[in-house]
C-alpha positions as CSV (number, residue, x, y, z in Angstrom):
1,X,13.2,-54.3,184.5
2,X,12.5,-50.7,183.5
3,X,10.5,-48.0,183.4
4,X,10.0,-45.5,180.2
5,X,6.9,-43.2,179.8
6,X,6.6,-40.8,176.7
7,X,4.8,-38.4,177.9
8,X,4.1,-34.8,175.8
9,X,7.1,-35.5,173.5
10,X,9.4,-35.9,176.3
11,X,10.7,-39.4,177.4
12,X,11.4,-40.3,180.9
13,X,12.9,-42.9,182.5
14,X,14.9,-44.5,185.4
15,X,18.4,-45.6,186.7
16,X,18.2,-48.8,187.4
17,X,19.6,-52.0,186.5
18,X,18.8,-55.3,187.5
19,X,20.1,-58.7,187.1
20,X,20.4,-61.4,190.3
21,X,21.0,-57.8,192.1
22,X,20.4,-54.5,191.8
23,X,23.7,-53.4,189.7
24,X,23.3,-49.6,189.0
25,X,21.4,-46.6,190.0
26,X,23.0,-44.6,187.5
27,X,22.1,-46.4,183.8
28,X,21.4,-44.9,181.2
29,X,18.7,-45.7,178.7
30,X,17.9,-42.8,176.9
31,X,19.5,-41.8,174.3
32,X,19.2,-37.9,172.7
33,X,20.0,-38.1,169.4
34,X,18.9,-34.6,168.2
35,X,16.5,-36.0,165.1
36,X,15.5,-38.2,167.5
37,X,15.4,-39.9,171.1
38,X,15.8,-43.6,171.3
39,X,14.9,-45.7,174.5
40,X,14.6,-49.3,175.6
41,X,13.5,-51.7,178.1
42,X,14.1,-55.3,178.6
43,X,17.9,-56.9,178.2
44,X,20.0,-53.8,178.0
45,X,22.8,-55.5,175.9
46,X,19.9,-55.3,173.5
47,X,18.8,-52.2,174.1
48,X,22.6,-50.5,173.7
49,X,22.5,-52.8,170.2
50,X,19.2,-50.8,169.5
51,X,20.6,-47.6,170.0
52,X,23.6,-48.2,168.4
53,X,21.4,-49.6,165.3
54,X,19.5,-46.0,165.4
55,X,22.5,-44.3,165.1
56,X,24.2,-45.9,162.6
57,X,21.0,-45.7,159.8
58,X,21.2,-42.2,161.0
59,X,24.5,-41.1,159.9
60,X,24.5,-43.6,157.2
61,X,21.5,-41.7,155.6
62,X,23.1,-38.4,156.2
63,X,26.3,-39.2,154.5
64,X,24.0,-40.8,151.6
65,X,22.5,-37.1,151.5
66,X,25.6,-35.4,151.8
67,X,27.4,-38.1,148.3
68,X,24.5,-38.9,146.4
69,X,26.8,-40.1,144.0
70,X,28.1,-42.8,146.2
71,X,26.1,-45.6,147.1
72,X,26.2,-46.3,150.9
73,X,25.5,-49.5,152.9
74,X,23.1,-49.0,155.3
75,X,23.5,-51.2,158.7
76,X,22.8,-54.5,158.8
77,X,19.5,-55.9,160.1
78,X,19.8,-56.6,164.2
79,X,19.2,-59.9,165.6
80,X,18.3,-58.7,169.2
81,X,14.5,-59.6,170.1
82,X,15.1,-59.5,174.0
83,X,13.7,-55.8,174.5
84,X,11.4,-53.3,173.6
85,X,12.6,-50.1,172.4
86,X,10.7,-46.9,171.0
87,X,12.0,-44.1,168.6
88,X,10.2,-40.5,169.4
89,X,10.8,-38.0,166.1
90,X,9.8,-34.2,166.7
91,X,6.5,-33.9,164.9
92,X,5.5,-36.4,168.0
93,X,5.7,-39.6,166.1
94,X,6.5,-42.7,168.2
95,X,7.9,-45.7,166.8
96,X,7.2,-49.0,169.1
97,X,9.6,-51.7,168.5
98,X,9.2,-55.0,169.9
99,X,12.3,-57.1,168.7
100,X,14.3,-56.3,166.2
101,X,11.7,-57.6,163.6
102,X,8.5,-55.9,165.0
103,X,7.6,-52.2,165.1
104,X,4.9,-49.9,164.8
105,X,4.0,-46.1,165.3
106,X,1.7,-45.8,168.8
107,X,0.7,-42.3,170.2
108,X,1.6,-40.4,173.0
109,X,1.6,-41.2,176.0
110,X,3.4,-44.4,175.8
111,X,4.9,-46.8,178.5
112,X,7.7,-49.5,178.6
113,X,9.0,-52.0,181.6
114,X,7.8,-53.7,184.7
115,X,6.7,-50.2,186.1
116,X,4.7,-49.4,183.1
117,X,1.4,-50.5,184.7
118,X,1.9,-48.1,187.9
119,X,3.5,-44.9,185.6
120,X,0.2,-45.6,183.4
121,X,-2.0,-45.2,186.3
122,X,-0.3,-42.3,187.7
123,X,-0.1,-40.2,184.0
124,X,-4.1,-41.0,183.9
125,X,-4.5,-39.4,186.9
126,X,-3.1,-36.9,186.3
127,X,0.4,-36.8,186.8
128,X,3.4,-35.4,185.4
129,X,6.0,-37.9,183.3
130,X,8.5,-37.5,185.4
131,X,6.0,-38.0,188.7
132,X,4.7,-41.4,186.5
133,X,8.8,-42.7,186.9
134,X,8.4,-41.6,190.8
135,X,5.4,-43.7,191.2
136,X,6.8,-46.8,189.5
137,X,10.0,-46.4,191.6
138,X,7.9,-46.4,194.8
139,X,6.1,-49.6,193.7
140,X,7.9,-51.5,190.9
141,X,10.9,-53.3,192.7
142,X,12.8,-53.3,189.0
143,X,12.6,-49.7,189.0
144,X,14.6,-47.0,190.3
145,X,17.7,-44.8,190.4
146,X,18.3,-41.3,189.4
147,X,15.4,-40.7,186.6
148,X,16.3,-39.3,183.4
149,X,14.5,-37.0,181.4
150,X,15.3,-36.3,177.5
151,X,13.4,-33.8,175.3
152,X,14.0,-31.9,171.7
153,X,14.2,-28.6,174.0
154,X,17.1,-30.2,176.1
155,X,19.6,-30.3,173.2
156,X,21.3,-26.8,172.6
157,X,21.1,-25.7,169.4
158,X,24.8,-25.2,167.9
159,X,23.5,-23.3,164.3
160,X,22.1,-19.8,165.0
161,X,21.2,-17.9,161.8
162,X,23.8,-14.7,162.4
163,X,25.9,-18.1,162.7
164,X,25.1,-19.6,158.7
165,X,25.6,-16.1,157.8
166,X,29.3,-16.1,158.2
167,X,29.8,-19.4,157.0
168,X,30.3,-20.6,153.1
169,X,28.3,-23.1,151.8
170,X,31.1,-25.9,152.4
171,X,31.2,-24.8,155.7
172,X,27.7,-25.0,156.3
173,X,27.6,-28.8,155.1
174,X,30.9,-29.8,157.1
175,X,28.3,-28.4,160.2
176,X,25.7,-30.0,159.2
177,X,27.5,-33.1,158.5
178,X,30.7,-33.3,160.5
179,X,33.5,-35.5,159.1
180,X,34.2,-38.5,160.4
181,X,38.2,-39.7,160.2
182,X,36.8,-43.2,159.9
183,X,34.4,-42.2,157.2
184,X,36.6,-40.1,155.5
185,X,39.2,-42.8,155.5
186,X,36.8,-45.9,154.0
187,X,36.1,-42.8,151.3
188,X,39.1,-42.0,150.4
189,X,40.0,-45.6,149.5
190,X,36.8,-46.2,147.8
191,X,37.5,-43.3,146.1
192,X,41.2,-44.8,144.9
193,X,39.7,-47.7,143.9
194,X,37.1,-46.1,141.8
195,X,39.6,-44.2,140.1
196,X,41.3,-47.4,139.3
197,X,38.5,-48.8,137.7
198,X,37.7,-45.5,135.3
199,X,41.4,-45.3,134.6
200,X,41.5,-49.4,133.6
201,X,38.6,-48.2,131.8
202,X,39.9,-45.3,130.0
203,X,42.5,-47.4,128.9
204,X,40.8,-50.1,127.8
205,X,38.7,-47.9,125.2
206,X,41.4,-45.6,124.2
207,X,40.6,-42.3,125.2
208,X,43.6,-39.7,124.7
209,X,44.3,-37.4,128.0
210,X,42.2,-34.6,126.4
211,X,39.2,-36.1,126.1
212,X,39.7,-38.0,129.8
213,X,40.1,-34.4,130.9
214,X,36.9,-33.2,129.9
215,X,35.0,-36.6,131.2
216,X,37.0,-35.1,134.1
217,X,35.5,-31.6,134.4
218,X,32.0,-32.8,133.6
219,X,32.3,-34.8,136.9
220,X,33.7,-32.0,138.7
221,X,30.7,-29.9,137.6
222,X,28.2,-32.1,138.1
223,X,30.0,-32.0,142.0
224,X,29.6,-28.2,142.0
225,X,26.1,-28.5,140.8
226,X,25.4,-30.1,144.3
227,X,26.6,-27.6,146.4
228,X,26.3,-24.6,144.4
229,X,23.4,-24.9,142.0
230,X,23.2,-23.9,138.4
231,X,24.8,-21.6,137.0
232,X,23.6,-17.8,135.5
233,X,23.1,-17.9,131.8
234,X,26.2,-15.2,132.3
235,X,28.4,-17.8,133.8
236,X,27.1,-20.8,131.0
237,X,27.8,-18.3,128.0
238,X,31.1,-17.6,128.6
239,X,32.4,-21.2,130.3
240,X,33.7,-23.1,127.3
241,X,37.2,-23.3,127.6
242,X,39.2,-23.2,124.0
243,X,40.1,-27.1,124.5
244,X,36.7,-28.0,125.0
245,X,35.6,-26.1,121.9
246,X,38.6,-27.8,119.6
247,X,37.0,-31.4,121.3
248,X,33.7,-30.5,120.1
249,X,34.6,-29.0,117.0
250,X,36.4,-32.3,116.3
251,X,33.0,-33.9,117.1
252,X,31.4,-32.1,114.4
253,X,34.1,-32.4,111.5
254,X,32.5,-31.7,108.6
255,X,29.3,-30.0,109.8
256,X,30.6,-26.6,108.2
257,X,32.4,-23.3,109.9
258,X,29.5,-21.7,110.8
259,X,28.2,-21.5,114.5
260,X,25.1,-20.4,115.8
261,X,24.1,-20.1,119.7
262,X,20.8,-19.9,121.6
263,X,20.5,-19.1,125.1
264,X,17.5,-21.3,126.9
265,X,17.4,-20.6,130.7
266,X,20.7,-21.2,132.1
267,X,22.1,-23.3,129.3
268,X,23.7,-22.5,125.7
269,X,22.8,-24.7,122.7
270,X,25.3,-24.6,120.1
271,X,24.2,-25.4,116.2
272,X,27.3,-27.2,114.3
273,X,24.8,-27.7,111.4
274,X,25.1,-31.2,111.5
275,X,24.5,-31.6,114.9
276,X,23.4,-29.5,118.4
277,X,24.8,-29.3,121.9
278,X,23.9,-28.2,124.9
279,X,26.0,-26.6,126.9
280,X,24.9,-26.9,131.2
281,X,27.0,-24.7,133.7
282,X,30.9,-24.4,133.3
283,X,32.3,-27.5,131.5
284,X,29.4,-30.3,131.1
285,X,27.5,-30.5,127.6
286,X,25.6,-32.9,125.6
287,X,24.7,-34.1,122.8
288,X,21.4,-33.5,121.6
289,X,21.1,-36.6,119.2
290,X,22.8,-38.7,122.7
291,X,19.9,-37.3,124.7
292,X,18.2,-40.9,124.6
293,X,21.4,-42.3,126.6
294,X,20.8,-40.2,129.1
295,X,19.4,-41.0,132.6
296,X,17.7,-39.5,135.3
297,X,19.1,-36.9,137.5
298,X,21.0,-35.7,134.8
299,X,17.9,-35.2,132.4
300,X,16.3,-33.4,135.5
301,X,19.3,-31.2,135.7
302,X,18.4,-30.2,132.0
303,X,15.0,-29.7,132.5
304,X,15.9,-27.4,135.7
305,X,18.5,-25.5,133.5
306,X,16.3,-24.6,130.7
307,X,13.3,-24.0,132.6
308,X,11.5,-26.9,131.6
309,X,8.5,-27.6,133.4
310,X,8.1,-31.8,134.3
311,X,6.5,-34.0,136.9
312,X,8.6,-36.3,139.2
313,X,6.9,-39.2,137.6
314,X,8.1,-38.4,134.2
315,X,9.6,-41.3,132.6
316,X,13.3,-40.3,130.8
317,X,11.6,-40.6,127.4
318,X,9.4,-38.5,128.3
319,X,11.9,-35.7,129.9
320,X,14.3,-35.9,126.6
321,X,11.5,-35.3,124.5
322,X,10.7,-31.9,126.4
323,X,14.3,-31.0,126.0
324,X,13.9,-31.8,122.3
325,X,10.7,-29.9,122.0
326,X,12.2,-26.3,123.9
327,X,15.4,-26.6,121.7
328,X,13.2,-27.3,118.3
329,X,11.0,-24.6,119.7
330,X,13.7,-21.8,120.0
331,X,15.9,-22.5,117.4
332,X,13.7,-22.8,114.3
C-alpha cells in the first residue's frame, strides 16, 4: 500500500499508511540522504530497516575514507524481504531492490506500490510526477495523504567555495565528515586497545624508547601524509632530527664516516657506504636493502615521492624494483 514514481531524477510519493485502517496521512517514505534518496513500498517496518541499512553503509564507507588505516565493519546484511525499495544516485542511476537479497539498476521513470499501475498511466500521458501520485490517490484506495516530493535540488548546499577558503584542511574534513560522539567513542577505545597491543609488542621484542619513538613519528607522518600530502624536497632535506640520525648511524656501524645525499623528487637518499636510505617527508625512512618487506600503499607513496612513474596494477616487486632502478640511476 504505496505509491512511489521516480520521475526525471526526482522521487515522489504519498502519505499514507495502511494496515486494517487507514493509520496516517502524514508517513513518510522518502528519505533525502544528499548522495542519495532512498524510498520504499510494501511493510514499512521494512522499509525504515531499508533506510536505515542505506544509511549506515553510507557513513560506514565515509569513515572508511576518512581512516584508511582502520578497518571498519560495514553493516550487516538485512533480513527484510517484505518490500520493495529503490536507491536514486545523482548521475540518475536507480537501484531496484526487491527484498533484501534482490536488486538491480532500472531507468527512469520507475514506479513502486498498489498505485503504480494508475501513476504509470498517468506519467505516459503525459503527466507530471507529482500529478502521477495525484492520480493514484484518486484511484488506488492504499494511496493517499500529503504527497512528498524529494530531489538533489531540494537539499541546501552547506559548503560554498568562499566557505572552503577560510577553512584549514582539518576543518574542511570535520565538514565533510562530521564527528560522531558514538563514533568517536568506539575509536577512541579501539584506539587504546591497539596501543595495548604495539606496546605488548614492543615489549615483547625489546625495543628501547628511542627506537619506539621513531616507529612513533613514522606513524604520525604517514597520518600527515593523508591530510597534507608530501612534502617539498625543502621540507624532506632538512627534517632529520639529530636522534633519528644517531638511530641510523647506529644502523650503519661500521659503514665508514663519510656521508653522501641525493635529492630524488621529494625524498633524500642517504649513502652510509654500506648501505642506502631513503628518507620520505619529515621523520619516515627506509631502508633500501628492506624495500622487499615493503607493501603496498607505502611503496606507492615512494613512487609518488620520487616521481616515479607506475600503473595501479603493478605488483610490489615490481614497484621496489623501480625505486631500486631511480636510486641506482642517480647515484652512480
Amino acid at each position: 500500500m504505496t505509491t512511489i514514481c521516480v520521475v526525471d531524477n526526482v522521487v515522489y510519493g504519498d502519505g499514507q499508511a495502511t494496515a486494517e485502517m487507514i493509520t496516517s496521512y502524514t508517513t513518510k517514505k522518502i528519505t533525502n540522504l544528499g548522495s542519495c534518496i532512498v524510498a520504499g513500498a510494501g511493510r514499512y517496518a521494512h522499509v525504515v530497516a531499508f533506510t536505515d541499512w542505506v544509511t549506515q553503509c553510507i557513513e560506514a564507507t565515509a569513515v572508511q575514507e576518512a581512516n584508511p588505516y582502520v578497518q571498519v565493519n560495514m553493516p550487516e546484511e538485512m533480513v527484510e524481504d517484505d518490500f520493495h525499495g529503490i536507491i536514486l544516485y545523482p548521475d540518475g542511476t536507480v537501484t531496484m531492490y526487491e527484498g533484501s537479497k534482490n536488486f538491480y539498476n532500472v531507468e527512469q521513470p520507475v514506479f513502486l506500490g498498489s498505485g503504480s499501475v494508475f501513476a504509470a498511466g498517468a506519467v505516459h500521458a503525459g503527466a507530471t510526477g507529482e500529478e502521477a501520485i495525484q492520480a493514484a490517490i484518486a484511484l488506488d484506495t492504499g494511496t493517499g495523504g500529503e504527497i512528498q516530493i524529494e530531489s538533489f535540488d531540494s537539499v541546501e548546499p552547506d559548503i560554498t567555495e568562499d566557505l572552503l577558503s577560510t577553512l584549514t584542511k582539518e576543518e574542511i574534513m570535520e565538514k565533510l565528515f562530521p564527528k560522531d560522539p558514538e563514533q568517536e567513542a568506539m575509536f577512541d577505545e579501539m584506539e587504546k586497545a591497539q596501543d595495548a597491543i604495539i606496546e605488548e609488542a614492543y615489549v615483547h621484542i625489546g625495543l628501547t624508547q628511542a627506537e619506539k619513538d621513531f616507529l612513533a613519528s613514522i606513524e604520525k607522518q604517514v597520518e600527515d601524509y593523508v591530510v597534507n600530502g608530501p612534502p617539498t624536497v625543502e621540507e624532506a632535506l632538512g627534517s632529520v632530527l639529530p636522534e633519528e640520525d644517531a638511530i641510523l648511524a647506529s644502523f650503519a656501524e661500521g659503514a665508514g664516516d663519510h656521508l653522501k645525499d641525493y635529492a630524488i623528487g621529494d625524498c633524500l637518499i642517504r649513502d652510509y657506504g654500506a648501505t642506502m636510505s631513503i628518507f620520505v617527508g619529515e621523520d619516515s625512512v627506509y631502508g633500501v636493502e628492506e624495500l622487499d618487506d615493503v607493501k603496498g600503499s607505502v611503496l606507492v607513496y615512494i613512487c609518488d615521492s620520487m616521481g616515479i612513474p607506475y600503473k595501479v596494477s603493478n605488483k610490489d616487486s615490481t614497484l621496489v624494483k623501480k625505486i631500486r632502478n631511480k636510486i641506482k640511476e642517480i647515484t652512480q
